[in-house]
N, C-alpha and C positions, 0 to 999 in steps of 0.2 A: 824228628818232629814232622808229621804229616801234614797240618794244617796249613793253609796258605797264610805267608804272612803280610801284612795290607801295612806300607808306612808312611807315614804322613810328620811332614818338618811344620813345628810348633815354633814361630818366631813374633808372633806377636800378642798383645796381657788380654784380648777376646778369643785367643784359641786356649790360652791358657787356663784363662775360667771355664770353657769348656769340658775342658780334659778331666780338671777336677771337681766339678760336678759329676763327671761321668764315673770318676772312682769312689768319691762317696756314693753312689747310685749303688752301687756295686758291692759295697762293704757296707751297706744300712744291715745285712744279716749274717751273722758269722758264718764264713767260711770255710769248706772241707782240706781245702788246700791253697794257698798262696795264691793270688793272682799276679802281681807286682815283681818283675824283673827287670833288674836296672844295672846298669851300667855308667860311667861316664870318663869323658875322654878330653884333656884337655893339653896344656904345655906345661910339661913339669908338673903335673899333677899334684896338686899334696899345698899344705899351706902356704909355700913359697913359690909357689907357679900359678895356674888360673883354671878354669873349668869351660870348656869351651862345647861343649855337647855334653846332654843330660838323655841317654836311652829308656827309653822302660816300654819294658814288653808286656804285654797284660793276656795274660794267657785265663780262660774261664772253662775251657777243657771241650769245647765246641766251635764248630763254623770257622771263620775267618780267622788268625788270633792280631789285634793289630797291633803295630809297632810306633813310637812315636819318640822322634826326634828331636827334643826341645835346645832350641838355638841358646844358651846360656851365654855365649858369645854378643849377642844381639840385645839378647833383653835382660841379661845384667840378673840385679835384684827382683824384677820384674813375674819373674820364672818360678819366685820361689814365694814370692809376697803377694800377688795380683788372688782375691778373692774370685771365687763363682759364684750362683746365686744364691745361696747356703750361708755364704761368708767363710766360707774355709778353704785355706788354699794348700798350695802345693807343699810348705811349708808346715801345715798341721797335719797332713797324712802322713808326711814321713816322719815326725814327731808321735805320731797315734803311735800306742805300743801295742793294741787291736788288731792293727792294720798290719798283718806280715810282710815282708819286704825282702827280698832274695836277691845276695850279691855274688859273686863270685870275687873272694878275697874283698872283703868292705875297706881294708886299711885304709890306703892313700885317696877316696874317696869319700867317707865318714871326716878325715882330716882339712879333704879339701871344701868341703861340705860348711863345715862348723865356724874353720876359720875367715869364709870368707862371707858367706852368708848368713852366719849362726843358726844352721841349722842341725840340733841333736839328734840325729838319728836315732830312732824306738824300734821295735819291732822287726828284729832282722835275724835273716839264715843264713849261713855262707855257705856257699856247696864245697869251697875248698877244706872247710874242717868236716862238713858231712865226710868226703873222698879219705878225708884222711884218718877219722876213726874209726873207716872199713878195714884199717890193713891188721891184719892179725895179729903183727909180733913188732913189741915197741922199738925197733931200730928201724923195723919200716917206714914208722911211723914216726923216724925221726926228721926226715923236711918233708915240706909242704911240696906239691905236684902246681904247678902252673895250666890255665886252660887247655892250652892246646895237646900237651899231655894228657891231660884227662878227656879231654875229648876224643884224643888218638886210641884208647885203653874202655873208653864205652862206649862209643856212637859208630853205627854200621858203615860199613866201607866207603857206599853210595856218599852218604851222606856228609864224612869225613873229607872224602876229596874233593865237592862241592866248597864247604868249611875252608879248607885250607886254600884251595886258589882262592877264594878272598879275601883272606888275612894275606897272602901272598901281596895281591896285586894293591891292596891299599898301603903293606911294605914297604913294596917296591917306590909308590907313589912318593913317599916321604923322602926314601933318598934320590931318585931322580930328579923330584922339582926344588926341595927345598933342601939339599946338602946333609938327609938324617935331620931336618928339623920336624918336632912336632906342630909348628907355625899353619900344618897344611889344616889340623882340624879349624882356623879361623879362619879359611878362605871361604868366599860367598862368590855364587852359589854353593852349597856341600855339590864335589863331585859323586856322580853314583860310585868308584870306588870306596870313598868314604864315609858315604851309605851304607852298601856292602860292608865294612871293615865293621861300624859300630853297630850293624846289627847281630853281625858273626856273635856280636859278644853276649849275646843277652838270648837267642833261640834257642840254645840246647840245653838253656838254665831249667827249665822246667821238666823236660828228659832225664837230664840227670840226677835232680833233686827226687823224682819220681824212684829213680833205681838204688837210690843212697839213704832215701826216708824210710825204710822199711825195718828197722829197729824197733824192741821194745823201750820204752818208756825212759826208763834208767840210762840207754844208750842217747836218747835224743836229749834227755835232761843233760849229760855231761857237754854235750857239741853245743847246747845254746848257752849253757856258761861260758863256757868258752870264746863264741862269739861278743856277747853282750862286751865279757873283757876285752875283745880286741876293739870295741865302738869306743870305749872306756880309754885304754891305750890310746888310742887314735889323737885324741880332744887333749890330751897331758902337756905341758911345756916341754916337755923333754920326749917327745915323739921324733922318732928318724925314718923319713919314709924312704931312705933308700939304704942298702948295705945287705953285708951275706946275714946276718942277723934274723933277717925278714925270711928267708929261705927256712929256719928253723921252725919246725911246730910246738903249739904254745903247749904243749901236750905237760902237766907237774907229774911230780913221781904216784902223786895218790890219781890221777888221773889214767894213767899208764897202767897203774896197778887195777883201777877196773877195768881197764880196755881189756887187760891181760887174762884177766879171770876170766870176761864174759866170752873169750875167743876162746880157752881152756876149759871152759866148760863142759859136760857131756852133750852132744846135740840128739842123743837117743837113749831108750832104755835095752836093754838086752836082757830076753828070758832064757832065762839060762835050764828050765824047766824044759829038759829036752833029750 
């Protein structure tokens, strides 16, 4: 990702309505591609732990792209209910099903989302089932790849080792000060480590999604069922956001069976007139 990215910590319900004004402003006309990449980061993530940083990257494919930090630790409900001038908040964007929304893995997110804010997430792409309906032959495509795998296998070297020392040193940060607790995303001020960590997660969403979108019609219809189902999944009483379970992809046998065809296919004609 070239563009410089501009971040700015969102902690109180006047920046909030800002913000989102600023993304209805933005989505008053359908758009060619996503702008919205989010991420979030908290303790124990998922219904039974808490939300403590809410990412979203707002990429428009020009200039600056900027990044915004919302203190969900700080402003609570606040973050997701506080209107802009419009009267729509942050809470009916990510409910628009209009409005595209691009996660990397949505599970324990969408979960921690709904159960504690009630908010149902609409309108969403994951890049980890895009990554995973590229692979050719259904045993590859038998578990799901994690970010920084995927990002190790698409994003340029530069860029990559950049990436990585600061997932590194935000890490590191967690078992140095807090014993492996994720306690550190509620520390005030955020340190710029864990600036760096929760932005790592949301810049290369738009790079990737760019290299993975490129499927016809039929291919992109089966990955957003998919998705939709794991938003579905998520919000169930019997949702487990941890275990080897999660590592598997949601891929059904008629699912597999068109991934199979369409990688099987002929990719050219041959004139044999010769």
């Amino acid at each position: 990702m070239s563009a410089t990215i501009a971040v700015e910590i969102i902690n109180t319900p006047e920046q909030i309505g800002r913000l989102v004004d600023q993304l209805v402003d933005i989505h008053v006309s359908p758009l060619d591609t996503p702008a919205m990449y989010i991420d979030i980061e908290g303790v124990a993530l998922c219904r039974e732990g808490s939300i403590s940083i809410f990412t979203l990257l707002i990429d428009t494919g020009s200039g600056t792209t900027p990044a915004f930090l919302i203190d969900v630790h700080i402003l609570g409900a606040q973050a997701f209910n506080t209107p802009g001038t419009r009267d729509k908040t942050l809470k009916d964007v990510l409910q628009d099903e209009s409005v595209i929304k691009v996660f990397f893995d949505v599970r324990n997110d969408s979960d921690a989302l709904f159960a504690h804010f009630g908010v149902a997430l609409q309108g969403i792409e994951d890049v980890q089932l895009m990554e995973s309906a590229t692979r050719r032959t259904r045993w590859s495509r038998r578990f799901v790849t994690g970010l920084a795998n995927c990002i190790e296998q698409n994003i340029s070297a530069i860029q990559r080792e950049v990436w990585f020392i600061a997932k590194y040193q935000g890490e590191r940060l967690f078992k140095a000060q807090h014993g492996g607790s994720y306690d550190v995303f509620n520390q005030r001020p955020m340190s710029k480590e864990i600036i760096s960590y929760c932005i790592g997660d949301v810049q290369y969403l738009p790079e990737l999604r760019r290299k993975f979108w490129t499927h016809p019609d039929q291919w992109k219809k089966l990955v957003m069922e998919a998705t939709a189902q794991r938003v579905v999944d998520s919000q169930k009483l019997d949702y487990q956001p941890l275990g080897r379970k999660k590592a598997l992809a949601p891929w059904t046998s008629k699912q597999n069976n068109v991934l199979d065809q369409w990688y099987l296919a002929p990719t050219c004609v041959f004139d044999w007139n010769f």
